[in-house]
C-alpha positions in Angstrom: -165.3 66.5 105.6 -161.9 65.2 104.7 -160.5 63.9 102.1 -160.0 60.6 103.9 -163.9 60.6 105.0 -165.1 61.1 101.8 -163.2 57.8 100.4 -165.0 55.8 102.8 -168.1 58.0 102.8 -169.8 54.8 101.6 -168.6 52.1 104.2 -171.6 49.7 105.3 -169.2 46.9 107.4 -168.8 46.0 110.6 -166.5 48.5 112.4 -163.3 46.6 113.4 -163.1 46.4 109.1 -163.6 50.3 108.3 -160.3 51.1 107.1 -158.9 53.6 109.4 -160.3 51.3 112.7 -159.0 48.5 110.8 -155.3 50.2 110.5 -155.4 51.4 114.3 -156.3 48.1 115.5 -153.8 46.4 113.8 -151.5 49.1 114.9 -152.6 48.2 118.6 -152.2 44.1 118.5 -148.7 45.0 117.0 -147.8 47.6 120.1 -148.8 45.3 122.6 -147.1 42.3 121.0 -143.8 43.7 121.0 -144.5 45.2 124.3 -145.4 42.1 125.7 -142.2 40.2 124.0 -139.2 42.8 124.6 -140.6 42.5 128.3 -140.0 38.9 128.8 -136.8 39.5 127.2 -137.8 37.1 123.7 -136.8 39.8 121.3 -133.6 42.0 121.4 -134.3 46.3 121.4 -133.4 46.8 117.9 -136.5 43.9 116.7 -139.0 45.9 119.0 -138.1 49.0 118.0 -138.9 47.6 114.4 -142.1 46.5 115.2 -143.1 50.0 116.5 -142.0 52.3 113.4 -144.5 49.9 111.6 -147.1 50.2 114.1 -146.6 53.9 113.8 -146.7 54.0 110.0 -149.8 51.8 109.6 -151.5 52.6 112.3 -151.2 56.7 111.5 -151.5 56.6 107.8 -154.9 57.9 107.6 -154.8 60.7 110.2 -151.4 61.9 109.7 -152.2 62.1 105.3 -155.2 64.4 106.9 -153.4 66.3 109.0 -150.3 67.4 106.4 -153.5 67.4 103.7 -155.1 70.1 105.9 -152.1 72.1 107.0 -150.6 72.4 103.4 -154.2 73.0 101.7 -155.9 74.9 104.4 -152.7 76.3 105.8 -154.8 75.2 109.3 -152.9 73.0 112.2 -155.4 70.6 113.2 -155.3 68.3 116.3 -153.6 65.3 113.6 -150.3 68.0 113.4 -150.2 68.2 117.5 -150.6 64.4 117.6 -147.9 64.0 114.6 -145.2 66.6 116.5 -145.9 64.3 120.3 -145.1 61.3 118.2 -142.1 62.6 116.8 -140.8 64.1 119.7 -141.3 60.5 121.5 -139.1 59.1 118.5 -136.9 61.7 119.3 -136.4 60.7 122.9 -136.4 57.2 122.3 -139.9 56.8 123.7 -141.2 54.2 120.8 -143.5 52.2 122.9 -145.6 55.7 123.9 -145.3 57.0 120.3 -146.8 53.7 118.6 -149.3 53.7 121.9 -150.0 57.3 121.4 -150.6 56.5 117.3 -152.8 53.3 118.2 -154.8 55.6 120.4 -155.6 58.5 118.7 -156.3 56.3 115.7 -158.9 54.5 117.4 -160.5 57.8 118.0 -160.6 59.1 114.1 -161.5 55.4 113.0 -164.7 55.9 115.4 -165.1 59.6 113.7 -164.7 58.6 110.3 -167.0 55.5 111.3 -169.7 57.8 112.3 -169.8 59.6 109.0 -169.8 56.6 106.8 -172.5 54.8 108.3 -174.8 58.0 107.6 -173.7 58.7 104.5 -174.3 54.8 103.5 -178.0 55.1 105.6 -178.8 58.2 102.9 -177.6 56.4 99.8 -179.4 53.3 100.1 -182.7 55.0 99.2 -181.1 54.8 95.9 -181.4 50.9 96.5 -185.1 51.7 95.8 -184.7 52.3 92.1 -184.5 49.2 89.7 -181.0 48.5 88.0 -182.3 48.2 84.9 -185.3 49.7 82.7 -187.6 47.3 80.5 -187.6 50.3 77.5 -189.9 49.5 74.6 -188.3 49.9 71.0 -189.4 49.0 67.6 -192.3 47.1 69.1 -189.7 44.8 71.4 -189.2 45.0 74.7 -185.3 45.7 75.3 -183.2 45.1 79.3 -180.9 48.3 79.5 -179.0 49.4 82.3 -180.6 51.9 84.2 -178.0 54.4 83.9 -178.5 54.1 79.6 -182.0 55.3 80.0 -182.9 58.9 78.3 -185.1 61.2 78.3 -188.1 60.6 75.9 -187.4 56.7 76.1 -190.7 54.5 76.6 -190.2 51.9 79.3 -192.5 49.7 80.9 -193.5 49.1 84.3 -195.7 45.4 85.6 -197.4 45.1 88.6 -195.3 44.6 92.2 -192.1 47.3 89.5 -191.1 50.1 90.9 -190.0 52.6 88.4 -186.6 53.5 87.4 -187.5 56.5 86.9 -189.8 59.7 86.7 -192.0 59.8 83.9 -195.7 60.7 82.4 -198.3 57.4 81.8 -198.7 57.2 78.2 -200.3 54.0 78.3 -202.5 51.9 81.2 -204.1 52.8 84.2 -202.9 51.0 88.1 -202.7 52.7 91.4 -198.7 53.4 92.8 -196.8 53.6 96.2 -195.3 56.9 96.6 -194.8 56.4 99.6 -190.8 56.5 99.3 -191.3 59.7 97.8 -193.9 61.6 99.5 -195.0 59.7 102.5 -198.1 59.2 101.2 -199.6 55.7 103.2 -202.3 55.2 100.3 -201.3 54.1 97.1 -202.3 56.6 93.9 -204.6 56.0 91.2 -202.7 56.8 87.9 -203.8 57.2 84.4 -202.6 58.4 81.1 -201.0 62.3 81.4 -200.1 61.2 84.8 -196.9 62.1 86.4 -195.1 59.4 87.9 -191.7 59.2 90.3 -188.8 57.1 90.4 -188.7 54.0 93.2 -192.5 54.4 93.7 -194.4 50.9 93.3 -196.5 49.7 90.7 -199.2 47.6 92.0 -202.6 46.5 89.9 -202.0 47.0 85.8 -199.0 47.5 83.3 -198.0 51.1 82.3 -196.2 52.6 79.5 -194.3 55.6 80.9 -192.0 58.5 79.0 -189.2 59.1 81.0 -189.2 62.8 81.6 -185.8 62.7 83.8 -182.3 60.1 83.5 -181.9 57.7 86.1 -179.3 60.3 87.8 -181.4 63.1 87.6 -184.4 61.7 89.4 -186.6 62.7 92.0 -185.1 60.3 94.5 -181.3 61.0 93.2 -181.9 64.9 93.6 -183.8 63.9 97.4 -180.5 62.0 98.5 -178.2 64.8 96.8 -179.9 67.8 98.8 -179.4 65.7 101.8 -176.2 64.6 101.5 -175.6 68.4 100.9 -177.8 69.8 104.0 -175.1 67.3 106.1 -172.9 69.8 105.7 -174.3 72.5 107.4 -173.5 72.1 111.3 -174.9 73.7 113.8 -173.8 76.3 116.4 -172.0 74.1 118.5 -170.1 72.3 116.2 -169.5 76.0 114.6 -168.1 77.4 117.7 -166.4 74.0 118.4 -164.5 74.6 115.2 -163.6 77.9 115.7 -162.3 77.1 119.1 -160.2 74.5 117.6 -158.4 76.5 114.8 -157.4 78.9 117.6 -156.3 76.7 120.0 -154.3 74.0 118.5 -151.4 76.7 117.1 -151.3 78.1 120.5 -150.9 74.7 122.0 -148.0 73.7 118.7 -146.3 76.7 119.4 -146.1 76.1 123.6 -144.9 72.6 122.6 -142.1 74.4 120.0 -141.3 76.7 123.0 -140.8 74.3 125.5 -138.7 72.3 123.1 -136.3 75.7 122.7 -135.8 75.4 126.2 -134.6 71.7 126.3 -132.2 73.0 124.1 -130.7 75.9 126.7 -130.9 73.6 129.5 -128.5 70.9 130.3 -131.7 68.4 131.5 -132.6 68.7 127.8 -134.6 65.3 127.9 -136.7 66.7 130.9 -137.9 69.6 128.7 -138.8 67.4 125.7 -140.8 65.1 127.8 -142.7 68.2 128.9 -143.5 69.9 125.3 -144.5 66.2 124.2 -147.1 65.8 127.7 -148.3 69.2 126.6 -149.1 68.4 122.7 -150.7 64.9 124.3 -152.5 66.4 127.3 -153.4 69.5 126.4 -154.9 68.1 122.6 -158.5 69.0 122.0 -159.4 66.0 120.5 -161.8 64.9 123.1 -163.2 68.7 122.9 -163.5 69.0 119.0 -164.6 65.3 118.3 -167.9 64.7 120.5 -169.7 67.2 118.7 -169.8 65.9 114.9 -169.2 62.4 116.1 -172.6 63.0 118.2 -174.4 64.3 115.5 -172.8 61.9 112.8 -174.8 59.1 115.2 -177.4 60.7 115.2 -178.0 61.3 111.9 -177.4 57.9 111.0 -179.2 56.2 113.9 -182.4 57.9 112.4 -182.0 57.3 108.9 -181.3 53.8 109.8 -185.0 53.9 111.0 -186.3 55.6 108.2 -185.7 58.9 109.3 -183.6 61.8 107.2 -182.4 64.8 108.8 -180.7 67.1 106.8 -177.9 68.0 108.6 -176.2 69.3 112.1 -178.0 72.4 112.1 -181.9 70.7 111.9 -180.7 67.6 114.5 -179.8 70.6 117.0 -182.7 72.7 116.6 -184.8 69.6 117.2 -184.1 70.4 121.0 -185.9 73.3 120.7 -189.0 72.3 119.3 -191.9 72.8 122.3 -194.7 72.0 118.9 -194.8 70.1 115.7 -197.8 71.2 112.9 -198.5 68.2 110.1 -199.9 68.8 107.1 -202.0 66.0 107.0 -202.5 62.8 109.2 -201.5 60.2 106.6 -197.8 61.0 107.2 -198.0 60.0 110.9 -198.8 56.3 110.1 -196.2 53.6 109.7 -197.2 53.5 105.7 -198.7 50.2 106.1 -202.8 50.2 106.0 -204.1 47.3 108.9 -207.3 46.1 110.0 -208.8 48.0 113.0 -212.5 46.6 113.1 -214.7 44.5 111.7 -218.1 45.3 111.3 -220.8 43.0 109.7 -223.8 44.2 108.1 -225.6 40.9 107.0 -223.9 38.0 108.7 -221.4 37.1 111.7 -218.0 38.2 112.0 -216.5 34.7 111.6 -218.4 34.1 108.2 -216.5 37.6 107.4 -213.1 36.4 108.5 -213.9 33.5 106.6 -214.5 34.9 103.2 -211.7 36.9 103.6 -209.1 34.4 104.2 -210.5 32.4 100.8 -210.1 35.6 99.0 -207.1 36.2 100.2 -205.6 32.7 99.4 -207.7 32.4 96.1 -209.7 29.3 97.2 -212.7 30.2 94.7 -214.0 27.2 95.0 -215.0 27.2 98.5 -215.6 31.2 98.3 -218.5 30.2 96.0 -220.2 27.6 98.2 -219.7 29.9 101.3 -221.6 32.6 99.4 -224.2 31.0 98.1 
């Protein structure tokens, strides 16, 4: 991942305002704008031409800082360098409405990318939205509002009913059942008492509980989950291996046919010819379309299913998935939705409607009319 990807590694808006789609766009209206106007002859040259150098600067900020980022870091020319030499060499020829369309273009491309990657990465940390922001710590007798983020180890915090915890922690005090199943999967809560270990963003639900925090809010069960994954994201797979490989091969061969052919303009006397060829090749022959399906495929992927609750670790797991011919679970409470329903009812000493009946007035806490019923 890029430098630029990782800024915006957390980006949850719409796409038109991700910062790199947002730049291209803007880029585009601008190109088009000045097209539009020098053609029906409302703007003199010199105007449009002003218009384009700042569609070309705003528009290839982001991908042009990657690619001089990745060539002086990396000392790798990536397909951002071959895009930055074909819209040089369309400066160079006076072709500024193809170099600020070319710009708008490819920058549409790495705002989709970059896109991609965001909205996973964003998918993953909200599981960290889970966790309370703040810890109800006991001290001195009083019950004290921290931050989260404050809370040590060894501090004594307490959990009500319907709280999930900030943290993980051994039950000191009180006995209740919790929801672990943000943690382990686990569709039935779990009956707790004193000794007990505990985990962060799992759901108190019947009594109070005093728990010792055994880990910080950053060093958590559910912080070190999200952290593996977010690591595991960058393994890719074979593909995307041998897509990137590929890449760092080709793109100097293509750079240096471009430089070649642009040698030539400059022994021949139709030297504009010859320039307008080296910049078709660095356009045409670009493999953006080659080395961005891959991780933008798997990028979507990856977020499409942990925006439905599922995490994949990476590249290398979403591609082996298309292997699989069996899946073995260890137990059949991980294949439910988590949520325990009603299947049947069954009465044993009255009618099924006296059942539902009771039920609904214990359920709404009607007690007086429960009592008459059952008498």
């Amino acid at each position: 991942m890029t430098q630029e990807t990782r800024e915006h590694a957390g980006f949850e808006g719409k796409l038109y305002a991700h910062p790199p789609m947002r730049n291209a766009l803007i880029a585009g209206a601008l190109t088009i704008f000045s097209f539009g106007l020098r053609h029906l002859g409302l703007i003199p040259a010199g105007f449009e031409i002003a218009i384009y150098m700042f569609a070309i600067v705003i528009g290839g900020y982001h991908w042009i800082r990657e690619g001089l980022e990745e060539f002086f870091t990396s000392r790798e020319v990536g397909i951002e360098l071959l895009m930055l030499g074909a819209t040089i060499g369309s400066v160079i020829l006076g072709l500024w409405d193809e170099a600020a369309f070319l710009v708008f273009i490819y920058g549409v491309a790495e705002g989709l990318e970059e896109y991609a990657y965001a909205r996973t990465r964003a998918s993953i940390r909200k599981l960290l939205d889970l966790v309370p922001k703040e810890a109800r710590i006991l001290k001195d007798g009083k019950e004290i509002m921290i931050p989260a983020g404050e809370l040590d180890v060894g501090d004594v915090f307490l959990v009500r009913p319907g709280e999930s915890l900030v943290t993980d922690g051994i039950v000191i005090k009180g006995m209740s059942s919790i929801d672990e199943a943000p943690v382990t999967g686990e569709s039935i809560p779990v009956e707790k008492s004193e000794g007990m270990q505990v985990f962060a963003a799992t759901v108190n639900h019947q009594g109070a509980l005093e728990i010792r925090a055994t880990a910080t809010f950053a060093n958590n069960t559910l912080s070190k989950i999200v952290h593996l994954v977010e690591q595991a994201q960058e393994r890719k797979g074979k593909t995307q291996q041998f897509i990137e490989r590929f890449g760092k091969f080709y793109s100097p061969i293509v750079l240096l046919s471009a430089i070649a052919l642009a040698i030539v303009s400059l022994l021949d006397a139709s030297m504009s010819e010859w320039g307008i060829r080296a910049v078709v090749l660095l356009v045409a022959a670009a493999p953006c379309a080659l080395v961005m399906s891959t991780p933008v495929a798997v990028a979507a992927g990856i977020g499409r299913a942990g925006s439905q609750g599922v995490l994949i670790k990476g590249g290398a797991y979403l591609e082996n998935l298309g292997k699989v011919k069996a899946i073995a679970f260890d137990k059949t409470g991980t294949l439910t939705e988590g949520q325990p329903i009603v299947t049947d009812i069954i009465p044993i000493n009255g009618d099924e409607k006296n059942i539902l009946t009771l039920a609904y007035n214990v359920e709404r806490g009607h007690k007086k009319q429960l009592l008459i019923m059952s008498y």
